[in-house]
C-alpha positions as CSV (number, residue, x, y, z in Angstrom):
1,X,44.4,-143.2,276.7
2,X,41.2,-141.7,275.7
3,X,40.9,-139.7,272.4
4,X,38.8,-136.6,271.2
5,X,38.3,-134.3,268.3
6,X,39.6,-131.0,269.0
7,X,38.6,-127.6,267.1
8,X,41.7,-125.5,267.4
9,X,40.4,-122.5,265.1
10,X,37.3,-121.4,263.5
11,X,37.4,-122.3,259.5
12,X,37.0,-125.5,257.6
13,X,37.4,-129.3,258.0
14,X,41.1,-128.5,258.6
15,X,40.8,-127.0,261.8
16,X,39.4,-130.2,263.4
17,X,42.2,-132.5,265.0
18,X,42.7,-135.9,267.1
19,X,44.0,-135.3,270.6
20,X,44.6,-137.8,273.5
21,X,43.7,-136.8,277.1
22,X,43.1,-138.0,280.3
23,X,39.0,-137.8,281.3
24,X,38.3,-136.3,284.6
25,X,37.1,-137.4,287.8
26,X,33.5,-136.4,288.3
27,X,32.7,-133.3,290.6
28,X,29.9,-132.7,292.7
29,X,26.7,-133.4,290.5
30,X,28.2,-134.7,287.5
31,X,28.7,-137.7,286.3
32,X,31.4,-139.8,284.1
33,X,30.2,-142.1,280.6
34,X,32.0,-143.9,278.5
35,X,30.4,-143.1,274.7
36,X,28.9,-145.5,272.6
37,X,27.3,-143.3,269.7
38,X,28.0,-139.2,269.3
39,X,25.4,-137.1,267.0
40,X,26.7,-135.0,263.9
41,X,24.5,-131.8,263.7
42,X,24.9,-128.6,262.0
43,X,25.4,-126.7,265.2
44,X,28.6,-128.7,265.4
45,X,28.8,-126.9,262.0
46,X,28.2,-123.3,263.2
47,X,30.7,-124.0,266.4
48,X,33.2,-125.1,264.0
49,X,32.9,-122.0,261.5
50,X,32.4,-119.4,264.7
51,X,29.1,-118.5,263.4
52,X,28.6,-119.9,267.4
53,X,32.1,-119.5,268.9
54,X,33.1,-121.5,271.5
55,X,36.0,-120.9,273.6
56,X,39.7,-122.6,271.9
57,X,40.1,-125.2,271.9
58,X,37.0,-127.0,271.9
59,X,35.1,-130.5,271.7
60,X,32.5,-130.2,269.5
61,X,29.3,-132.4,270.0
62,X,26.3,-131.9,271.6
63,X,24.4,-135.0,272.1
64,X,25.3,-138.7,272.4
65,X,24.8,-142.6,274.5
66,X,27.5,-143.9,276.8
67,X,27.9,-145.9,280.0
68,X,27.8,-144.3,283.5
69,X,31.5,-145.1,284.5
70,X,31.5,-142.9,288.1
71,X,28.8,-140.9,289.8
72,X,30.0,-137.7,291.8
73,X,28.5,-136.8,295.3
74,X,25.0,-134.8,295.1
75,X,23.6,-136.9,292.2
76,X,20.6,-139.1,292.6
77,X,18.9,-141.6,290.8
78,X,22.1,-142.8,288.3
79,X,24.6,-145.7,289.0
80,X,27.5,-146.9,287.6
81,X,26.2,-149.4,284.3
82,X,23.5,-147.3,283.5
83,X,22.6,-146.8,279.8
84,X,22.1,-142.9,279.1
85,X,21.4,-140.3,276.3
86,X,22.1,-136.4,276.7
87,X,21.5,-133.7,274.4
88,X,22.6,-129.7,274.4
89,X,25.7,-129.9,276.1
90,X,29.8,-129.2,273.7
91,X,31.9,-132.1,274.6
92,X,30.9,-135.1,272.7
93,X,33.0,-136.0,270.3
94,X,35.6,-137.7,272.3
95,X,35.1,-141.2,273.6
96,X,34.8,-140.4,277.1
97,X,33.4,-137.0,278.8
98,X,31.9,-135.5,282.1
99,X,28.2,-134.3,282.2
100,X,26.0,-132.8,284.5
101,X,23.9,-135.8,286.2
102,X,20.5,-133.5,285.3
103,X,21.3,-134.1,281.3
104,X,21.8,-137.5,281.8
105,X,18.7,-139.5,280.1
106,X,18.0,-142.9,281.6
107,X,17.6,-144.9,277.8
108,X,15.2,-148.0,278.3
109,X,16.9,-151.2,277.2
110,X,14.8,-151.6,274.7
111,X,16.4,-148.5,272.8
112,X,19.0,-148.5,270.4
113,X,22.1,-146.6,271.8
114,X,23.1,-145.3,267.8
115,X,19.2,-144.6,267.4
116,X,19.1,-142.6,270.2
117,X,22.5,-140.9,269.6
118,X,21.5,-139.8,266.0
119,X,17.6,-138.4,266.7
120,X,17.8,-137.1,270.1
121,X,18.7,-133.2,269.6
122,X,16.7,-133.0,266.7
123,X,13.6,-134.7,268.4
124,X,14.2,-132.1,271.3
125,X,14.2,-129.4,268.2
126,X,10.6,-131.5,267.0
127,X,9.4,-131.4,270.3
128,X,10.0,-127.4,270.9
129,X,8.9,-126.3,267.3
130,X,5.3,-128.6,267.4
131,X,4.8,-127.6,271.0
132,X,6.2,-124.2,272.4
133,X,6.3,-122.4,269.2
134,X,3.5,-123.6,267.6
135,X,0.5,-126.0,269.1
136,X,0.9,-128.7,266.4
137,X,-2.4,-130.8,265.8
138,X,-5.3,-132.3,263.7
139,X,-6.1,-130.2,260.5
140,X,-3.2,-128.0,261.0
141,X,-0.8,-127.6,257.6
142,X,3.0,-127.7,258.1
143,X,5.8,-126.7,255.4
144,X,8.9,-128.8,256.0
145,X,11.8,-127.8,254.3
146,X,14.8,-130.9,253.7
147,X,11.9,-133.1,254.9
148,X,14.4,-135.7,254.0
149,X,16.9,-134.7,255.9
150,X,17.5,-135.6,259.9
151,X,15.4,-132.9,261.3
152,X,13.2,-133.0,258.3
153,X,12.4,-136.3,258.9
154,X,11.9,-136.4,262.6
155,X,9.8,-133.4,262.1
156,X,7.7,-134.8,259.4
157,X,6.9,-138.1,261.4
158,X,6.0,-136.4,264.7
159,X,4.2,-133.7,262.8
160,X,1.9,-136.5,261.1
161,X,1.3,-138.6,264.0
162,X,-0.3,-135.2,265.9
163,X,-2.6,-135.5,262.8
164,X,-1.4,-132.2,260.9
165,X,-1.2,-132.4,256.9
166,X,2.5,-131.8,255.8
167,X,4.5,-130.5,253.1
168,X,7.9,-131.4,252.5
169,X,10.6,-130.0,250.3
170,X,13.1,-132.2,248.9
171,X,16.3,-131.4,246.5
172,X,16.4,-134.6,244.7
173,X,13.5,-137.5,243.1
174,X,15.5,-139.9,245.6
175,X,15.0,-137.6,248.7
176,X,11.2,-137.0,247.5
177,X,10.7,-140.8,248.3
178,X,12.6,-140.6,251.4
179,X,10.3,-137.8,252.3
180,X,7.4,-139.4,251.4
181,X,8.2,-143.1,252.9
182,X,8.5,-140.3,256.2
183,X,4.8,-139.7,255.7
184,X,4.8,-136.3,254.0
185,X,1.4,-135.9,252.1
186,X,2.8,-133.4,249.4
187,X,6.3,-133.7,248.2
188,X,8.0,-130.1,246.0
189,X,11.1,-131.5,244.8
190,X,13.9,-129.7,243.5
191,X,15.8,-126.3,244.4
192,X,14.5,-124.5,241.2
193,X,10.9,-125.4,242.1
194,X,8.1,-122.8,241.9
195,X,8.0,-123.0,246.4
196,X,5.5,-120.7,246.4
197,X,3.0,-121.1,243.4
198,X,3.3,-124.8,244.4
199,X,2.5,-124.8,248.5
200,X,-0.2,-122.5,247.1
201,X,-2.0,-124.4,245.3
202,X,-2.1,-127.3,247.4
203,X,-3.3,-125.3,250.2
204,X,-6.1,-124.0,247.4
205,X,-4.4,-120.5,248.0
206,X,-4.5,-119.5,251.6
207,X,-0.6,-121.0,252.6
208,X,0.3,-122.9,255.5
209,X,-0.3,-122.5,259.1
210,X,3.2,-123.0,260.5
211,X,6.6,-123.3,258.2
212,X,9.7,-124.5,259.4
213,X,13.2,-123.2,257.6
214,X,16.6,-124.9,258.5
215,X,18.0,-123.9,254.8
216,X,18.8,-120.3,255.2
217,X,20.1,-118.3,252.9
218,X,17.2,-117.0,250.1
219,X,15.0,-119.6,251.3
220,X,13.4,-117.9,254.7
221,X,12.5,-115.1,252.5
222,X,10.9,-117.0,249.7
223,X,9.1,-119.2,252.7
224,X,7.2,-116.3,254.0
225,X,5.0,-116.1,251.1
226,X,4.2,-119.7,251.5
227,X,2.4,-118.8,255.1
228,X,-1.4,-117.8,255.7
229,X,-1.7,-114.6,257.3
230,X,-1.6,-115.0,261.0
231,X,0.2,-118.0,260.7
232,X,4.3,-118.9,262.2
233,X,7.4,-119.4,260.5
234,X,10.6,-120.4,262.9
235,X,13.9,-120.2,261.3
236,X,16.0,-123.0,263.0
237,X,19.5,-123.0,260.6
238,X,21.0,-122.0,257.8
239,X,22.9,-124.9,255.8
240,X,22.8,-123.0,253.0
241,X,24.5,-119.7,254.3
242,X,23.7,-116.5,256.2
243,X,20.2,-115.4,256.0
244,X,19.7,-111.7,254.5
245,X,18.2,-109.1,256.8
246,X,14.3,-109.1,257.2
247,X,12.4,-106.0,258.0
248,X,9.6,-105.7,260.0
249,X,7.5,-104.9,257.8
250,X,8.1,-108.2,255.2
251,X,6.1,-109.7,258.1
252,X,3.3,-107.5,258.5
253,X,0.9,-105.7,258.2
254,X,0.1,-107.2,254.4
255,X,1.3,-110.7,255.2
256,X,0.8,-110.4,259.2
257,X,3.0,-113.5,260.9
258,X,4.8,-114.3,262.8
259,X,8.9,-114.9,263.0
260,X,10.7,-117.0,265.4
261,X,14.2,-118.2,265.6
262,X,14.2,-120.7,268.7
263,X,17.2,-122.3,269.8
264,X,17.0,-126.0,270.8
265,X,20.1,-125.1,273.0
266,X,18.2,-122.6,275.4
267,X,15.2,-125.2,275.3
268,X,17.5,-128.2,276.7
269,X,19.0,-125.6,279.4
270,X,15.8,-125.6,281.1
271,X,15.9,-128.5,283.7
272,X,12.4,-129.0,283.8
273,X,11.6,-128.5,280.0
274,X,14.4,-130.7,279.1
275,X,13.2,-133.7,281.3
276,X,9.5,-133.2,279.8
277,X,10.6,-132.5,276.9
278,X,13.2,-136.1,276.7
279,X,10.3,-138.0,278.1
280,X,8.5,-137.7,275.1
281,X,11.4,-138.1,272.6
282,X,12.1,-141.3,274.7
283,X,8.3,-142.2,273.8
284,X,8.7,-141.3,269.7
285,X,12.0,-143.8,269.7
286,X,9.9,-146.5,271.1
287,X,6.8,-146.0,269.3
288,X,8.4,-145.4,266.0
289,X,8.3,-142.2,265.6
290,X,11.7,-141.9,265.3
291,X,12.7,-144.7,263.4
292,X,16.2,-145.4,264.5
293,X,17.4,-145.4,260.9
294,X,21.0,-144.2,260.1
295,X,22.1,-142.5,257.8
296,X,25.6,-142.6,257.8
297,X,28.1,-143.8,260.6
298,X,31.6,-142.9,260.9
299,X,34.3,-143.4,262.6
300,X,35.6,-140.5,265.6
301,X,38.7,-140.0,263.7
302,X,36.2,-139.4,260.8
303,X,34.7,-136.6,262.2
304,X,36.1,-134.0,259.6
305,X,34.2,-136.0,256.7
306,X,31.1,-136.3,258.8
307,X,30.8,-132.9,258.7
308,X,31.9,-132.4,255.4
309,X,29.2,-135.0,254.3
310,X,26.7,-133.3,256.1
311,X,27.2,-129.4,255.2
312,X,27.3,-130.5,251.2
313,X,24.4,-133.1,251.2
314,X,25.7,-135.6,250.8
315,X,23.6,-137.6,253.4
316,X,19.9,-138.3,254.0
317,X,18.8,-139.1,257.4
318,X,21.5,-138.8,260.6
319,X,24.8,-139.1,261.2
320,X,25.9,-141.1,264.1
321,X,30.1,-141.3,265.2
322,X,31.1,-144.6,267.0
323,X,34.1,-144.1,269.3
């Protein structure tokens, strides 16, 4: 019998539970896999809490590797025994699941399954943020916040190898070198630090061109002051709660930039953006980019402490679950 983690309410940890079920046969266009690694992200986070309600009960999950175990009629290019990766789709923490054939990935051989399973949503979020939202490149200055952190250091990587200087934020000496080894050229550690006196004045006073906030909370607001005028600031999560209100006029006319909150989710439901899109994550796994490092790997069963360890900090890098 095949098992999943089922969200029966919105809350904490507690509402998370191990259920058995029978996996489905394939329809028309979709496909069956057999899962070898499952991602832990903070959208499973914001599902879990209803800060992005799903309909109860739930699987939670949204990217992973597996096995092609059956094909369904209408899908072309995929056979059974092929090695996959998917992203941007509830559903994968169990150890089987249907998908629709167009998210599935073909993953190279060369590829670790768990390296692709931990890094491939948040390369999709790398890919959207240094591409659609802002045209990262040479000379260009970046402010990473958690540039420790799975996203952080995704972003960090990618953002160097395009050529642009970055600044990373880091809560801890121990995540500064993490952040650093990543290839950040300017570390600000600490939560008390002096953000914006400090990105400042290693930007000899003018800011940064393009910011990127995952925190939340007080930090969006204290990260528009670290931005030139003209430049971008996306907001992409809020680990560290809900985000006060901002006016239209805290962006502009005195500071005049610019605000986005993109979601990787409606980036991946774009058939043709998510294929270009994985294409070049497949290429950052196999040239290093993305190093394939893992932070932590758990269990499926221990899908409650995952995302326990993940909301409070506890972890550097990303979190994998192996069936």
């Amino acid at each position: 019998m095949d098992r999943k983690v089922e969200l029966i309410s919105f809350g904490g940890i507690e509402t998370l539970r191990m259920a058995e079920f029978e996996p489905p046969t394939p329809a028309a266009g979709e496909i069956l896999i057999r899962q070898d690694a499952i991602g832990v992200n903070f959208i499973d986070i914001y599902q879990r809490t209803g800060l992005y309600p799903l309909p109860l009960p739930a699987v939670l999950g949204v990217e992973a590797t597996g096995i092609v175990e059956a094909v369904g009629e209408a899908v072309h290019g995929l056979r059974v025994g092929d090695r996959i990766a998917y992203a941007g789709l509830p559903g994968g923490y169990a150890t089987r699941r249907v998908l629709p054939g167009w998210r599935a990935v073909p993953l190279p051989d060369d590829i670790d399954a768990k390296a692709a399973a931990g890094g491939f949503l948040r390369a999709l979020t790398a890919h959207m943020l240094l591409t659609r939202v802002f045209a990262a490149g040479p000379g260009k200055t970046l402010l990473v916040h958690a540039a420790a952190g799975g996203l952080g250091s995704i972003l960090t990587r990618w953002a160097r190898r395009s050529g642009c200087i970055v600044i990373g934020t880091a809560g801890s000496p121990d995540k500064a070198e993490i952040a650093r080894a990543n290839g950040a050229d300017h570390v600000i550690v600490g939560r008390d630090a002096d953000l914006v006196g400090e990105t400042r004045r290693l930007t000899g006073g003018t800011g940064v061109d393009f910011a990127i906030d995952g925190i939340g909370g007080t930090m969006l607001a204290r990260t528009l002051d670290c931005v030139r005028k003209f430049g971008t600031v996306a907001s992409v999560g809020q680990a560290a709660g809900p985000i006060p209100p901002i006016r239209a006029e805290d962006l502009g006319p005195i500071r005049s930039i610019a605000l986005a909150r993109p979601s990787v989710m409606a980036y991946a439901a774009e058939p043709e953006t998510y294929r270009a899109a994985s294409e070049a994550v497949i290429g950052a796994l196999r040239d290093g980019t993305i190093d394939g490092r893992i932070g932590r790997e758990y269990r499926l069963e221990d899908a409650p402490r995952a995302q326990r360890d993940l909301e409070t900090g506890a972890t550097a890098g990303c979190s994998i679950l192996v069936p």
